[in-house]
Every structure is written in C-alpha cells, then in structure tokens.
Backbone as JSON Lines, residues from 0, in Angstrom:
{"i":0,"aa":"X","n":[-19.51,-11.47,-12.01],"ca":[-18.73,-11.44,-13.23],"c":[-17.78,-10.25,-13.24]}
{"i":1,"aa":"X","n":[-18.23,-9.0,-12.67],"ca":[-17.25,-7.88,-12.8],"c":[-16.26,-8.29,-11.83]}
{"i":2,"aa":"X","n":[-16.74,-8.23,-10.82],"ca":[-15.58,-8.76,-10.04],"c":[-14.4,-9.58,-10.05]}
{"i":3,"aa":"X","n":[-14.95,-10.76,-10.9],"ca":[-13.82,-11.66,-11.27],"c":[-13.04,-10.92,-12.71]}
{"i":4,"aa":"X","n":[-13.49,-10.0,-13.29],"ca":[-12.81,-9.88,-14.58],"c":[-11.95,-8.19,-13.72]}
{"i":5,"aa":"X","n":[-12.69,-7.64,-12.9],"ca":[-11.65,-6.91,-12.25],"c":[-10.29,-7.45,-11.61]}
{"i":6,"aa":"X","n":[-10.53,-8.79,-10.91],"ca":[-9.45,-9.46,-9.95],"c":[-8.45,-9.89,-11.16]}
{"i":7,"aa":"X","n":[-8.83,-10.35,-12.11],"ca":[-8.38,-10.72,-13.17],"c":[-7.23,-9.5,-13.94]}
{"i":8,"aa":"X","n":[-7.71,-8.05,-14.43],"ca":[-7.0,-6.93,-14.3],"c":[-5.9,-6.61,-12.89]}
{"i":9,"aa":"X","n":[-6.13,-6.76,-11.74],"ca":[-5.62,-6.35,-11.05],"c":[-4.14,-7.79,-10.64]}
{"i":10,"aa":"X","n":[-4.52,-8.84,-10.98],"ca":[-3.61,-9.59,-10.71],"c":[-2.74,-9.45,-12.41]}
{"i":11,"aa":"X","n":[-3.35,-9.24,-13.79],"ca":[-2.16,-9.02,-14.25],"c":[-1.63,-7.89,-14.33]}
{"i":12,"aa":"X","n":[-2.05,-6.83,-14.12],"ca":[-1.02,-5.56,-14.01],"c":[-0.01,-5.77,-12.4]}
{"i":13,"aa":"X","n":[-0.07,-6.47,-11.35],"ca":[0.48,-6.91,-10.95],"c":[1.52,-8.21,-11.12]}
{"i":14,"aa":"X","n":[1.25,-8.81,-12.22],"ca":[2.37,-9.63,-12.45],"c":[3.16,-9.41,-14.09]}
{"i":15,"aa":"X","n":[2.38,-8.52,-14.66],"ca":[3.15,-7.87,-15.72],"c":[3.88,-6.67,-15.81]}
{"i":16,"aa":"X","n":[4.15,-5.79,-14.55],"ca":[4.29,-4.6,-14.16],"c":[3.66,-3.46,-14.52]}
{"i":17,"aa":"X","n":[2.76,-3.86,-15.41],"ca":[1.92,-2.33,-16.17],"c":[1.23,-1.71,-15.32]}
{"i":18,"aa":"X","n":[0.61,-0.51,-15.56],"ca":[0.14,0.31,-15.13],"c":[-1.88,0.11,-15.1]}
{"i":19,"aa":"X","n":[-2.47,-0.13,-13.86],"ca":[-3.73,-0.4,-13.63],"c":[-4.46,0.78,-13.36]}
{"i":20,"aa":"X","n":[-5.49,1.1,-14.28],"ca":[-6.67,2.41,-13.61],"c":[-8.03,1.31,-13.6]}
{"i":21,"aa":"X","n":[-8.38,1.79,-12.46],"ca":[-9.94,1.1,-11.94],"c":[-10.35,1.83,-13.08]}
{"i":22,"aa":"X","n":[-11.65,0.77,-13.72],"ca":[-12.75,1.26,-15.08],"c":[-13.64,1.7,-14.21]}
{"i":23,"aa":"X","n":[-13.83,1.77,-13.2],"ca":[-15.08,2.31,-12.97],"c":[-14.75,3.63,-12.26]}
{"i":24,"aa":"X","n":[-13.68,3.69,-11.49],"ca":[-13.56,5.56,-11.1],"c":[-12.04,5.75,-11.41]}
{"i":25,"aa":"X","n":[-11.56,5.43,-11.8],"ca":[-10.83,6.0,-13.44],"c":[-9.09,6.01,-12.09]}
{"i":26,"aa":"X","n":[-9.16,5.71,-11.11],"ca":[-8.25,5.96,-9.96],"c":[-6.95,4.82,-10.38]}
{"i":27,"aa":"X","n":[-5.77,4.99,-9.98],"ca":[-4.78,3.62,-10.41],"c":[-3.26,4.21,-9.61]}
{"i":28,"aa":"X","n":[-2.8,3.22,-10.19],"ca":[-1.14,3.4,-9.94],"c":[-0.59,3.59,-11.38]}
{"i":29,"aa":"X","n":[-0.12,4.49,-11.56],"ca":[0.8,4.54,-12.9],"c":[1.24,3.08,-13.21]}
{"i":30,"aa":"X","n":[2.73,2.41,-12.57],"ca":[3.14,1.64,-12.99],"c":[3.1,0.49,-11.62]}
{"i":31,"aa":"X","n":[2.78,-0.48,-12.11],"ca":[2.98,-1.39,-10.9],"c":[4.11,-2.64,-11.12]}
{"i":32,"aa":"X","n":[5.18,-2.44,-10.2],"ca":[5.81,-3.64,-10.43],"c":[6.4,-4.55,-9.35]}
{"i":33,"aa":"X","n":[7.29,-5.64,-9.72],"ca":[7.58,-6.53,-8.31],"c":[8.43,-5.54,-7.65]}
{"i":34,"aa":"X","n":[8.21,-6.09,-6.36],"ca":[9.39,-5.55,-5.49],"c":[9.86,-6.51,-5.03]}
{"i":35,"aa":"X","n":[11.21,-6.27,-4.61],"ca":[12.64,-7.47,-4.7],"c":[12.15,-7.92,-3.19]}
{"i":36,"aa":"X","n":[12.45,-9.09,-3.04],"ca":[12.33,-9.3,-1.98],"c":[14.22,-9.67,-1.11]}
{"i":37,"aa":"X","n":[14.05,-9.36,0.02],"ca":[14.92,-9.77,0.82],"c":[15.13,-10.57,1.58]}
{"i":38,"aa":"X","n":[16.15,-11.13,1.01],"ca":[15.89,-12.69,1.74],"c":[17.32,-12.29,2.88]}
{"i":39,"aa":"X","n":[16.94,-13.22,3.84],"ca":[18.31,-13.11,4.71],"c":[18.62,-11.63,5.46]}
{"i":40,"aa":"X","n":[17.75,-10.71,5.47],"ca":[18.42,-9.66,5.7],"c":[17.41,-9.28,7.17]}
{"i":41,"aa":"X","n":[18.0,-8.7,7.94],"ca":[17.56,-8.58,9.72],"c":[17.47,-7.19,9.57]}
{"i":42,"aa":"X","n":[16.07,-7.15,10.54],"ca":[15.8,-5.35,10.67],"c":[15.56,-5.5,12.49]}
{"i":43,"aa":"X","n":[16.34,-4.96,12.98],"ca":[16.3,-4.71,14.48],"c":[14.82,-4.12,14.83]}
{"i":44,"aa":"X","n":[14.19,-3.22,14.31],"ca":[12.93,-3.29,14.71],"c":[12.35,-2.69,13.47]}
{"i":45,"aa":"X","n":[10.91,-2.81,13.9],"ca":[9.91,-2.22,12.58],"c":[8.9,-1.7,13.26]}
{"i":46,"aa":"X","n":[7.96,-0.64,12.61],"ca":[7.06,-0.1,13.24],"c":[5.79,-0.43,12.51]}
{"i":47,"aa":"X","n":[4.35,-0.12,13.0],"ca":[2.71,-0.33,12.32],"c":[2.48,1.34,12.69]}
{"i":48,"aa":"X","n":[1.83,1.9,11.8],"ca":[1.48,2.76,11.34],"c":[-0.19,2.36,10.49]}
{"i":49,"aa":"X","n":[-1.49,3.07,11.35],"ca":[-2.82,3.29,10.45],"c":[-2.69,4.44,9.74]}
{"i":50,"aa":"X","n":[-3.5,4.39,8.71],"ca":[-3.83,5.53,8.44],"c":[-5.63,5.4,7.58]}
{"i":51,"aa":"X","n":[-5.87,6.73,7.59],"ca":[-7.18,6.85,7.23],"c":[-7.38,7.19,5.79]}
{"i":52,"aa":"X","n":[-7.69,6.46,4.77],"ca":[-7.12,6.73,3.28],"c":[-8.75,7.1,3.05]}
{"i":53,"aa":"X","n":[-8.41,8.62,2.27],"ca":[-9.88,9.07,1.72],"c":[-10.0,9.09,-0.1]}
{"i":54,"aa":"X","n":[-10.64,9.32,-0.81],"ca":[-11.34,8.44,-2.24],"c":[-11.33,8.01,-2.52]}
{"i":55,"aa":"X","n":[-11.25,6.79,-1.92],"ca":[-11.09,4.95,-2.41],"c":[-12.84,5.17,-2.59]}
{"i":56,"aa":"X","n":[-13.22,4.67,-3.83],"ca":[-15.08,4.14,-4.39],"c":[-15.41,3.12,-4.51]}
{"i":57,"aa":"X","n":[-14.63,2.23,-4.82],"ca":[-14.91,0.82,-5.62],"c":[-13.42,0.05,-4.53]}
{"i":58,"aa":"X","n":[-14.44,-1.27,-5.24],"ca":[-13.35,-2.32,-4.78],"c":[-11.9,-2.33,-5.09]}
{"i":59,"aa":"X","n":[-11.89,-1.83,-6.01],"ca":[-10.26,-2.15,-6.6],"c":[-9.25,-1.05,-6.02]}
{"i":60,"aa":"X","n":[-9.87,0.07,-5.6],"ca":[-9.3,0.81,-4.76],"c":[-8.13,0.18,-3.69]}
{"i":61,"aa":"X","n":[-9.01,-0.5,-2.82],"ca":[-7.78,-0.9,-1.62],"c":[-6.43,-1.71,-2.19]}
{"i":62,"aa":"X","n":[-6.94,-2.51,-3.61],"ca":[-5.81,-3.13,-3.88],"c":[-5.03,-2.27,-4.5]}
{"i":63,"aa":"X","n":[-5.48,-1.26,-5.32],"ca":[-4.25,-0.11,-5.98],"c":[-3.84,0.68,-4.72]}
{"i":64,"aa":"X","n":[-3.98,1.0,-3.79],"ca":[-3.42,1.81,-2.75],"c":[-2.66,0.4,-2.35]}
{"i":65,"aa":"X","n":[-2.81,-0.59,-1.51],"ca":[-1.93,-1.54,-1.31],"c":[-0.72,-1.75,-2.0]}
{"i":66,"aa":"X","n":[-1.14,-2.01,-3.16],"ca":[0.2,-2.12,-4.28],"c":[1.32,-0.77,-4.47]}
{"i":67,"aa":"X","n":[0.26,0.67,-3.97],"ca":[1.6,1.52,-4.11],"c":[1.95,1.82,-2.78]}
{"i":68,"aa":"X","n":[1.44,1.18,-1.79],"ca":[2.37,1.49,-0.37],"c":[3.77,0.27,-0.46]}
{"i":69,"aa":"X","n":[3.28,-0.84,-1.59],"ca":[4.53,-1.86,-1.15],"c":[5.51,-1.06,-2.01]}
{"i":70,"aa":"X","n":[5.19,-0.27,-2.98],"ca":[6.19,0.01,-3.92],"c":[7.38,0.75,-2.74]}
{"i":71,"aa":"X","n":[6.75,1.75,-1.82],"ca":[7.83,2.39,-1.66],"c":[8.96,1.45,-0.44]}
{"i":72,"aa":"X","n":[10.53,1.5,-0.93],"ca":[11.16,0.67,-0.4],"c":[10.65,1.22,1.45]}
{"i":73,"aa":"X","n":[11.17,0.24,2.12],"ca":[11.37,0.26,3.51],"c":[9.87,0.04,3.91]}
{"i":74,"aa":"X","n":[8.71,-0.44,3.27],"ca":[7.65,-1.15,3.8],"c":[8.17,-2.54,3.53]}
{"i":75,"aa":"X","n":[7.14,-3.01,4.75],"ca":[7.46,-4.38,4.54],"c":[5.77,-4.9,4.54]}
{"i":76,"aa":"X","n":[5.24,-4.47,4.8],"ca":[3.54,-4.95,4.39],"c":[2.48,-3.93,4.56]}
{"i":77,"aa":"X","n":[1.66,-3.99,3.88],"ca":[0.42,-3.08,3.57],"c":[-0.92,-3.82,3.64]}
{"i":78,"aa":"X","n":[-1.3,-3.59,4.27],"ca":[-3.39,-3.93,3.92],"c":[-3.87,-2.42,4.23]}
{"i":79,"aa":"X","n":[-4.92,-2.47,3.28],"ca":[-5.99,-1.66,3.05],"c":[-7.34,-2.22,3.38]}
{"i":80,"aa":"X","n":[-8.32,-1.75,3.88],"ca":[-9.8,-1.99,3.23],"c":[-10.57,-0.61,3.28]}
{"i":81,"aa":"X","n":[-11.76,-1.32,2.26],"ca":[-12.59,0.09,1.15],"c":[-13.61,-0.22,3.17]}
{"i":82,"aa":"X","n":[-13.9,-1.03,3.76],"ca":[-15.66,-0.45,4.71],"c":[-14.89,0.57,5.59]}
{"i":83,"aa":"X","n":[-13.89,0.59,6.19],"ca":[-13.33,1.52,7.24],"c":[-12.59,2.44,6.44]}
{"i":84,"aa":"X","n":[-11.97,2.47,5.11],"ca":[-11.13,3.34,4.75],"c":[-9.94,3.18,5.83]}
{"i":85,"aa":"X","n":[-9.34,2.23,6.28],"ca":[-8.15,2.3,7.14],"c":[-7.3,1.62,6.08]}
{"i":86,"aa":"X","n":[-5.99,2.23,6.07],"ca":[-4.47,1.35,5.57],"c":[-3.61,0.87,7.24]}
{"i":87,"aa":"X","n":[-3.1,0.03,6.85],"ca":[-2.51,-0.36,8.01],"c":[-0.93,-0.89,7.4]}
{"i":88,"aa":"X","n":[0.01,-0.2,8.04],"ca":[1.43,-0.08,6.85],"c":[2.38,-0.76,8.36]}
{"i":89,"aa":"X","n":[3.11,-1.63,8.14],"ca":[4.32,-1.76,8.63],"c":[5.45,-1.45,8.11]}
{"i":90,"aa":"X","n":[6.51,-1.02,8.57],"ca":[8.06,-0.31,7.8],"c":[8.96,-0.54,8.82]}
{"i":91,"aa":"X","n":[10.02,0.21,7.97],"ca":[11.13,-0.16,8.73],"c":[11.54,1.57,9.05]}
{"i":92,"aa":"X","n":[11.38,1.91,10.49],"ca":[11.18,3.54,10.94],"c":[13.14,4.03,10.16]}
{"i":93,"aa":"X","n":[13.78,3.4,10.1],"ca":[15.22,3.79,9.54],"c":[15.38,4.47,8.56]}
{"i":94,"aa":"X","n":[14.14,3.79,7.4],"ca":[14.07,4.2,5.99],"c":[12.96,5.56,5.58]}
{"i":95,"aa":"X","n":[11.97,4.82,6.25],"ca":[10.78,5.7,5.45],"c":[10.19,6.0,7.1]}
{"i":96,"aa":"X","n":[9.19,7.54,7.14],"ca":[8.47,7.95,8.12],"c":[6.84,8.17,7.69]}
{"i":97,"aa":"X","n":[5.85,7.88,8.64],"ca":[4.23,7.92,8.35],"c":[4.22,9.17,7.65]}
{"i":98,"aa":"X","n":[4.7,9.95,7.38],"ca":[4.41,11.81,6.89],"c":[5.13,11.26,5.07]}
{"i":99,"aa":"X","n":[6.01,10.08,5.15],"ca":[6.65,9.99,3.81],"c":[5.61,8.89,3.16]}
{"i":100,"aa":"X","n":[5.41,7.98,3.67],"ca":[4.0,7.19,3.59],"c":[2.82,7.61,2.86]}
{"i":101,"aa":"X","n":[2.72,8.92,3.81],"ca":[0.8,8.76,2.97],"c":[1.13,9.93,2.22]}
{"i":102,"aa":"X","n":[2.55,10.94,2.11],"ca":[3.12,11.31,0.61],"c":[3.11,10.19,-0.69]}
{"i":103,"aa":"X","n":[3.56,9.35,-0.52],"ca":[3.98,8.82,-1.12],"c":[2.84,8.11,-1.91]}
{"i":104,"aa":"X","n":[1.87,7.37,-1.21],"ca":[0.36,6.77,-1.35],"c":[-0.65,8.2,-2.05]}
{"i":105,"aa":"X","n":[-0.38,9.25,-1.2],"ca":[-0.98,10.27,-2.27],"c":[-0.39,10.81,-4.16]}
{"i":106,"aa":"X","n":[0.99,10.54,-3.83],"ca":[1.67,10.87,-5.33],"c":[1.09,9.75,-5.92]}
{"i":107,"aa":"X","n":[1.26,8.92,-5.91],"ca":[1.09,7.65,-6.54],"c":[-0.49,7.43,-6.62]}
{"i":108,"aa":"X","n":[-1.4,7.72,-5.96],"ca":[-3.07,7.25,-6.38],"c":[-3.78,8.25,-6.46]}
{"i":109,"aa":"X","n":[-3.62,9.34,-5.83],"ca":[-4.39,10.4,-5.26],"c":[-5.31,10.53,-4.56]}
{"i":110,"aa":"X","n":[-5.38,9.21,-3.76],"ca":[-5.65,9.36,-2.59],"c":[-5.4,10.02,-1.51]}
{"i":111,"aa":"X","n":[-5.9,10.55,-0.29],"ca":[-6.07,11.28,0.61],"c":[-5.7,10.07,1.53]}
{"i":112,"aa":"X","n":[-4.63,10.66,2.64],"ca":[-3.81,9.54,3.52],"c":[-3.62,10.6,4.83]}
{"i":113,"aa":"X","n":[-4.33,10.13,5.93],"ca":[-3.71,10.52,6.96],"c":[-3.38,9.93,8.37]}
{"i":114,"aa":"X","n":[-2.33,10.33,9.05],"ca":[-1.99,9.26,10.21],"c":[-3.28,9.24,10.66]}
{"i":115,"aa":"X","n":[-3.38,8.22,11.25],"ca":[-4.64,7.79,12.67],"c":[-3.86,8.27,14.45]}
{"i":116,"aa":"X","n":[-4.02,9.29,14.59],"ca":[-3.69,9.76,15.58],"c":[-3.67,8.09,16.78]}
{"i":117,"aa":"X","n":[-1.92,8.18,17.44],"ca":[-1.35,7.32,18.31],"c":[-1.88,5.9,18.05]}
{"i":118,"aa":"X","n":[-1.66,5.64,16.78],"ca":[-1.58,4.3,15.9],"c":[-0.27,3.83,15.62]}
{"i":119,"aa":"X","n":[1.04,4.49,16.17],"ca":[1.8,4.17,15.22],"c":[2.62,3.66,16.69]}
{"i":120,"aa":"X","n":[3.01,2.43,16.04],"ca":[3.6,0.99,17.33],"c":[5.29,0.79,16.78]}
{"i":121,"aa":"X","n":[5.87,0.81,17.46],"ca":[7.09,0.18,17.34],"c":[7.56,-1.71,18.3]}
{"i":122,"aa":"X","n":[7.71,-1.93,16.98],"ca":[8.24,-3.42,18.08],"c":[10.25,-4.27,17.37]}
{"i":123,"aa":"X","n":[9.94,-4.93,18.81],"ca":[10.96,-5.16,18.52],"c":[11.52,-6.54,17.79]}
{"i":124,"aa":"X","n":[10.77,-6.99,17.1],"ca":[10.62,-8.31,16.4],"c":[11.74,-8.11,14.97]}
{"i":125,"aa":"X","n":[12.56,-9.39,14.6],"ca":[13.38,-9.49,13.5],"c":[13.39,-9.87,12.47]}
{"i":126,"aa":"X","n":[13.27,-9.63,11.42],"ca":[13.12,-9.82,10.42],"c":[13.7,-10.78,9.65]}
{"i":127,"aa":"X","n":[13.44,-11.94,8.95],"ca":[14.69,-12.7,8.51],"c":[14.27,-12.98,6.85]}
C-alpha cells in the first residue's frame, strides 16, 4: 500500500511540475518539471558517465535523484538504483561535464555524487 500511494506522489509531482519530498526521509527535488524534448535534433556523439550517489534511504530516492539529473539540460537519460547506490547518466560531453553532473544532482537533492573512477565512455552513436 505505501508503495503504491508513494508511486502515486511521485508520478504526480512529475506530471504536475510541483515540488516532491520523500515522507519518509524528508529528501526531494524542489521543483520538478517536464523537460522539452527534442525532436529532430543530431548530437555527433554522447558520453555514459557512473556515478556513486550517497543518502539515498528509501525507495523514492532513486526516482528524485533521476528526475533531477534529467532536469539539467544536455542529459539525455538517467537511471539510478537505491541496492548499488550507482546513477548511470548519459549526456551530451559539449554541454554539461561529470564534475557539473553530480554538482548539479547534489544542489538539487543533497545527495552525495561521485564519478566511478574510468566509467565514463564516449560513443559515437546519433541522436535523432
């Protein structure tokens, strides 16, 4: 039952843009909202970047850190999970760098973010 009435919180502060704090360790994103998507637009390459995210407690954790790695522009996907504490971020290396990343994941949750030493891949795949 908690679970579903958490998923329930977390999908509408994600589709209403408001601002989500986990009830049970009080952790959140200020404001959560859509990000635009781009349609049509080509990125010559993109990079994967881990990182090791520390005070995530609860479940709802990985999804509020997820939601504020998409916020910042020049990601293009985020997963988290709470058993390894790993984030796993793809971007676009042009815009944003892993050191602006887990800044950015720390302003925003206060979470603890750090690279995963020679995790971070560049490829050359296009974006459409």
């Amino acid at each position: 039952m908690l679970k579903a009435l958490k998923a329930g919180w977390v999908l509408a502060a994600g589709i209403a843009g408001t601002a989500f704090l986990c009830p049970l360790c009080g952790g959140g994103v200020a404001a959560v909202g859509a990000q635009s998507i781009r349609a049509g637009v080509q990125v010559a390459d993109s990079a994967t970047v881990r990182f090791h995210i520390t005070g995530m407690t609860c479940g709802s954790c990985p999804t509020t850190a997820r939601l504020a790695l998409k916020r910042l522009p020049g990601v293009y996907r985020a997963t988290v999970t709470l058993d390894d504490s790993v984030g796993v971020v793809r971007y676009d290396p042009h815009q944003v760098t892993p050191a602006l990343i887990a800044a950015h994941l720390t302003r925003l949750t206060g979470f603890g973010a750090k690279v995963i030493a020679d995790s971070t891949e560049r490829t050359g795949r296009r974006r459409t």
